[in-house]
PASEBA-1860 file (N, C-alpha, C; in nm, 3 decimals):
! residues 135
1> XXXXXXXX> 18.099/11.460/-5.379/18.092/11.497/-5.519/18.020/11.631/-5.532 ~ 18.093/11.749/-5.612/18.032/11.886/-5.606/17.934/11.872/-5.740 ~ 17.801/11.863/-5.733/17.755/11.902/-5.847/17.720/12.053/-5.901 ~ 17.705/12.095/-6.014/17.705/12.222/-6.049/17.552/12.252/-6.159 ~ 17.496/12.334/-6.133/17.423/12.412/-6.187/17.422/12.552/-6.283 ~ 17.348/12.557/-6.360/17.370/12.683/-6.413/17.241/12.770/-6.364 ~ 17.293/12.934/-6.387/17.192/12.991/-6.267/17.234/13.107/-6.297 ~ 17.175/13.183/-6.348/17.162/13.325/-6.404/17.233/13.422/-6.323
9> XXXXXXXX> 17.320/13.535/-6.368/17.314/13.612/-6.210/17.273/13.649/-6.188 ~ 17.192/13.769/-6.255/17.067/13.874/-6.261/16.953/13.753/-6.141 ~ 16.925/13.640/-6.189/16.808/13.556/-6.087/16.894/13.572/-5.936 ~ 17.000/13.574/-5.954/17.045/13.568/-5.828/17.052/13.715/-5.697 ~ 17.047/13.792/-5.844/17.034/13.927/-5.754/16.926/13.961/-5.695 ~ 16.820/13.962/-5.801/16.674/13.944/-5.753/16.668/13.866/-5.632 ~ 16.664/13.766/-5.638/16.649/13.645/-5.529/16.732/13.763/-5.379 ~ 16.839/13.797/-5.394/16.915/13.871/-5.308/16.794/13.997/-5.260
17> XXXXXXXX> 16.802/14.046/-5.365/16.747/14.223/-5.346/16.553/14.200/-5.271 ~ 16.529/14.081/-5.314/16.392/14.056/-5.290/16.392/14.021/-5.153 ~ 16.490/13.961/-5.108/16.452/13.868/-4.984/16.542/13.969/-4.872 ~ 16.594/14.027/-4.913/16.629/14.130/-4.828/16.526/14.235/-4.799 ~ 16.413/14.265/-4.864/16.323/14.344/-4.820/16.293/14.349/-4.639 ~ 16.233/14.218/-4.626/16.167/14.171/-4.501/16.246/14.198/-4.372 ~ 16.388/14.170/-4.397/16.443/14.218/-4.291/16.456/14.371/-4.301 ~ 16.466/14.389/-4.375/16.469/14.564/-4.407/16.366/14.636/-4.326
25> XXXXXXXX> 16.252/14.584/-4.351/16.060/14.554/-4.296/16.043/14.564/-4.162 ~ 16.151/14.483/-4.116/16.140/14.448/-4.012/16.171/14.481/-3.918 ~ 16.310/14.517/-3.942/16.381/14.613/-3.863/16.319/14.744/-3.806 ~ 16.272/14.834/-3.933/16.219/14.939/-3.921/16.107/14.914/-3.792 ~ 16.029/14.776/-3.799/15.904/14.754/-3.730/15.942/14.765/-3.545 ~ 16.064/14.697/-3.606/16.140/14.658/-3.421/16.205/14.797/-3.351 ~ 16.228/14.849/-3.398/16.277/14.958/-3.376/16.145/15.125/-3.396 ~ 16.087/15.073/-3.459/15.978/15.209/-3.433/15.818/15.160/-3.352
33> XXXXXXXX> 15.842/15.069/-3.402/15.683/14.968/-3.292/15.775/14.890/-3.153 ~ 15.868/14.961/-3.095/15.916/14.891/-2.981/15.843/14.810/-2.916 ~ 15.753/14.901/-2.815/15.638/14.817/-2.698/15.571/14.715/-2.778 ~ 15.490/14.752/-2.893/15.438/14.647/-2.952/15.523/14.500/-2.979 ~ 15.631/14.500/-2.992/15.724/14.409/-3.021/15.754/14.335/-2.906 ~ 15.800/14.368/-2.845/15.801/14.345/-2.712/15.661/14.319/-2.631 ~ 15.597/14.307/-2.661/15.425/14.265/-2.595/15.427/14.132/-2.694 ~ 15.453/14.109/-2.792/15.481/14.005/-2.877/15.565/13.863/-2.819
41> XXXXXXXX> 15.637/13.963/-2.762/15.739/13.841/-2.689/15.680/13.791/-2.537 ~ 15.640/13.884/-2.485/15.540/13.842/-2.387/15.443/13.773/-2.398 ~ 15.371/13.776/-2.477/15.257/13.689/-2.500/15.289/13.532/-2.551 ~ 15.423/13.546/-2.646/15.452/13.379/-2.687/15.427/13.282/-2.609 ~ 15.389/13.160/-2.608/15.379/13.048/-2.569/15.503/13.014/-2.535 ~ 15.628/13.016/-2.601/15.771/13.008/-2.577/15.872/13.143/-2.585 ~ 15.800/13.227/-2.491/15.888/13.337/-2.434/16.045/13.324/-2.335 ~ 16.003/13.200/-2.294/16.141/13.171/-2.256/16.253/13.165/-2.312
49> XXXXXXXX> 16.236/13.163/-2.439/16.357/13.131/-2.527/16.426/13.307/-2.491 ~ 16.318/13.345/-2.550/16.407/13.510/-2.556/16.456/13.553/-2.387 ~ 16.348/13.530/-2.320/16.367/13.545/-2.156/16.525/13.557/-2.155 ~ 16.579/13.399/-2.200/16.686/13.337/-2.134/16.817/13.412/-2.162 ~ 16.771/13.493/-2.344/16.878/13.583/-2.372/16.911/13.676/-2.324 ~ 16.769/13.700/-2.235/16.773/13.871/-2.149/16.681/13.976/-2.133 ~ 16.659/14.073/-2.169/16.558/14.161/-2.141/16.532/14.206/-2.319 ~ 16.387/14.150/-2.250/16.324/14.143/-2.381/16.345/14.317/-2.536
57> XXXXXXXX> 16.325/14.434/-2.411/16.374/14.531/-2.509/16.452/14.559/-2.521 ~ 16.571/14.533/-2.483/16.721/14.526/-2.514/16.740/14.417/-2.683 ~ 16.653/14.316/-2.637/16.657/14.215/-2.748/16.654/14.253/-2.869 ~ 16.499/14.349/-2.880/16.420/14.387/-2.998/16.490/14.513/-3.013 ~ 16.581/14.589/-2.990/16.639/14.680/-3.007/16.771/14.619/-3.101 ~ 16.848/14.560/-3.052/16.962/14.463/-3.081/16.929/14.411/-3.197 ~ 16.810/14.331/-3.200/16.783/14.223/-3.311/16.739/14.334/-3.465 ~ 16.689/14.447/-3.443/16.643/14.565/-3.468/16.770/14.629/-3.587
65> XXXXXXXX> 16.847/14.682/-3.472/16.982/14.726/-3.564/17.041/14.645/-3.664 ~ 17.033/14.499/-3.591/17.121/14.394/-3.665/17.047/14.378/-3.826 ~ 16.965/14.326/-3.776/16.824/14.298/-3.923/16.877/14.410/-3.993 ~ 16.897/14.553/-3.954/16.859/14.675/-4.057/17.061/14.634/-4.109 ~ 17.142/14.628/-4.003/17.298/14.621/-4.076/17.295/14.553/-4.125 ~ 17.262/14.402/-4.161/17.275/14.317/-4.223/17.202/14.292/-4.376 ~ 17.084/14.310/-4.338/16.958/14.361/-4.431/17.021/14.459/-4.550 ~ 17.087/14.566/-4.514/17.104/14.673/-4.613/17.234/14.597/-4.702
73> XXXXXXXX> 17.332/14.544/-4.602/17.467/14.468/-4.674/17.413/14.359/-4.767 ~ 17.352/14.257/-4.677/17.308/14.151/-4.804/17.244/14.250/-4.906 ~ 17.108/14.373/-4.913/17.073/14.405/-4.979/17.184/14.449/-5.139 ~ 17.290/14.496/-5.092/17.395/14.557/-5.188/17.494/14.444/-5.223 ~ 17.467/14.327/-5.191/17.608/14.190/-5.200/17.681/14.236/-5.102 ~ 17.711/14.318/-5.045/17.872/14.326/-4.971/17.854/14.182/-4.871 ~ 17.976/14.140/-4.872/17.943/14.011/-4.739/17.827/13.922/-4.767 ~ 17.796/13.885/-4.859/17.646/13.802/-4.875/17.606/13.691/-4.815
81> XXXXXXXX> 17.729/13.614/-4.806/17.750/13.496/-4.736/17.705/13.546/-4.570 ~ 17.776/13.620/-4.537/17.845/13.663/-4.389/17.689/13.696/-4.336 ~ 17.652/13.817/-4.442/17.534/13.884/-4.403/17.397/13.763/-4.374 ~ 17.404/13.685/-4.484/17.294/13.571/-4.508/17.329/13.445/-4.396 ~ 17.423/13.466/-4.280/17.414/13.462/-4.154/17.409/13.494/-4.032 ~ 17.435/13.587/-4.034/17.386/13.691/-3.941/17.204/13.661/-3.935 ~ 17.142/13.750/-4.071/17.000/13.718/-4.083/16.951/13.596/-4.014 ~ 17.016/13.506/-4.068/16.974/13.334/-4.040/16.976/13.340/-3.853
89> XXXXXXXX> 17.073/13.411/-3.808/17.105/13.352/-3.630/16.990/13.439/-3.600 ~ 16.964/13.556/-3.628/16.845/13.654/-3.585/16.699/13.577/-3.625 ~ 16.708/13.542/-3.728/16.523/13.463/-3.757/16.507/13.365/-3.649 ~ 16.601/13.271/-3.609/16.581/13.146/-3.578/16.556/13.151/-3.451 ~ 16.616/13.268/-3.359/16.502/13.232/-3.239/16.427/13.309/-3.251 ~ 16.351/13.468/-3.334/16.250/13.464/-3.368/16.128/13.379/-3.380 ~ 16.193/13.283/-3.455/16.089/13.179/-3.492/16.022/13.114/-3.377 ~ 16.168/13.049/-3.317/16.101/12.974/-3.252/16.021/13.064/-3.103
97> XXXXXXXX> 16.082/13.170/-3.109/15.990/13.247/-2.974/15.859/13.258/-3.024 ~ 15.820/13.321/-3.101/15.754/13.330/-3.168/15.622/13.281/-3.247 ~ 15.652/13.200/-3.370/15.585/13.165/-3.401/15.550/13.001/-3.407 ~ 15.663/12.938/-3.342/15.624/12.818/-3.327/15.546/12.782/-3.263 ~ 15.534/12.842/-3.139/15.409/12.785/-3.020/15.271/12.863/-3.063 ~ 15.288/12.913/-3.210/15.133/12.951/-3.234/15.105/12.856/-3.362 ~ 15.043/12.723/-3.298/15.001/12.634/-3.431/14.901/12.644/-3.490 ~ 14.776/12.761/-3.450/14.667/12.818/-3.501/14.719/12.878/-3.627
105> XXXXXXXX> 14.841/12.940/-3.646/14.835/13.040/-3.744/14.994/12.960/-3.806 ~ 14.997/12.861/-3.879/15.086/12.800/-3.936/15.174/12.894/-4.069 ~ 15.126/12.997/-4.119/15.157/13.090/-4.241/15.305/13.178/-4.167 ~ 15.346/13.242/-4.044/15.408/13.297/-4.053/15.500/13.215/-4.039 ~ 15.461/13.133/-3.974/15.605/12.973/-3.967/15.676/12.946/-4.024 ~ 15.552/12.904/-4.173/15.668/12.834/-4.282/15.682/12.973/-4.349 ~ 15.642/13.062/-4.354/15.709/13.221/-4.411/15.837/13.190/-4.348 ~ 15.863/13.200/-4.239/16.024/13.224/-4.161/16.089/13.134/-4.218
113> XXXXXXXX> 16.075/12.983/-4.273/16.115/12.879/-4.253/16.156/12.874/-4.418 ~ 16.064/12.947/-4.518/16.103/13.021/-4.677/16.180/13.056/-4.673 ~ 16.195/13.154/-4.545/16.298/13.271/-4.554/16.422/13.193/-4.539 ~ 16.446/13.137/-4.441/16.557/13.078/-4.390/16.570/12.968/-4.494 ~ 16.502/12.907/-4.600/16.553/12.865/-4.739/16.661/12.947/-4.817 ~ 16.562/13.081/-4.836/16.632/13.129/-4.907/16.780/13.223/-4.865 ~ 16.759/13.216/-4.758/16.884/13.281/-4.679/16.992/13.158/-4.680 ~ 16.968/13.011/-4.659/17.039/12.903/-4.693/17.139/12.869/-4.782
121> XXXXXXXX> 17.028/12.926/-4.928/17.112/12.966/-5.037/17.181/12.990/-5.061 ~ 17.224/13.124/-4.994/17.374/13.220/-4.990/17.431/13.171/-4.930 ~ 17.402/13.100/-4.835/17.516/13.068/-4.729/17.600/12.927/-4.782 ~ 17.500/12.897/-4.838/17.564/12.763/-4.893/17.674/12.768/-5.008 ~ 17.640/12.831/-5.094/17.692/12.855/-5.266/17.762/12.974/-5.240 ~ 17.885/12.952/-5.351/18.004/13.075/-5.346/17.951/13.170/-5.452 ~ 17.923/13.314/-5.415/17.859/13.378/-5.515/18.048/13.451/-5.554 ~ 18.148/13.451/-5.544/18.259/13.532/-5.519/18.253/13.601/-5.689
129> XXXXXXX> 18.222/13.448/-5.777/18.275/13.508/-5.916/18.152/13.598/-6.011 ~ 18.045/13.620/-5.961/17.946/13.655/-5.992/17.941/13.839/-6.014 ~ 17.942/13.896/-6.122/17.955/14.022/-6.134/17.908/14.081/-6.021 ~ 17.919/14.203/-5.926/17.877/14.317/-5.876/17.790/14.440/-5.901 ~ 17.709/14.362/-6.016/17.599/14.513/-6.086/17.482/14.493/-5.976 ~ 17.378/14.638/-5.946/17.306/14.619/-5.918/17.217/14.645/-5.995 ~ 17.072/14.591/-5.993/16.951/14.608/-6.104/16.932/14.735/-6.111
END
């Protein structure tokens, strides 16, 4: 059974234009703080995850571009859906390289874990009929 909601579009753009910041953020970070990023992944408690994908600055370079292509598309709607997975496959082993094996500092966790709410969103719900203005 599809239930339906009503839901502003303007809230929806916001919600879009806002949560696209971070990868925007981020990107820039992975790509101009390389070594630092990469010393990040070294140090995880569960560095293996990324290990297994490969060489770690190849990773953060890769994951780098992607965040910023994807980031700027969701930022503008193009592909929102498409884009608001892409984002989603890039956070999630983030996360878990990352910040899961640090249970001292529980805040960036469920930050990722917001994010990947609100990235959920899009992926879930058909924005198709929803005007194209930007704020």
């Amino acid at each position: 059974m599809k239930s339906t909601i009503l839901v502003r579009s303007r809230s929806v753009q916001v919600l879009r234009i806002m949560l696209s910041g971070i990868f925007l953020v981020a990107s820039f970070n992975h790509l101009v703080n390389l070594e630092k990023t990469v010393n990040r992944i070294h140090q995880a408690n569960f560095k293996g995850i990324a290990l297994f994908f490969g060489d770690p600055t190849l990773l953060v370079i890769l994951s780098g571009i992607v965040m910023l292509l994807a980031g700027f598309t969701f930022l503008i709607g193009f592909k929102t859906r498409w884009s608001a997975m892409v984002l989603a496959a890039v956070l999630i082993p983030i996360t878990l390289t990352i910040q899961v094996g640090q249970i001292t500092t529980l805040g960036p966790l469920f930050k990722n874990i917001a994010i990947l709410g609100g990235l959920s969103f899009f992926i879930l719900n058909d924005f198709s009929n929803f005007k194209k203005s930007i704020i």
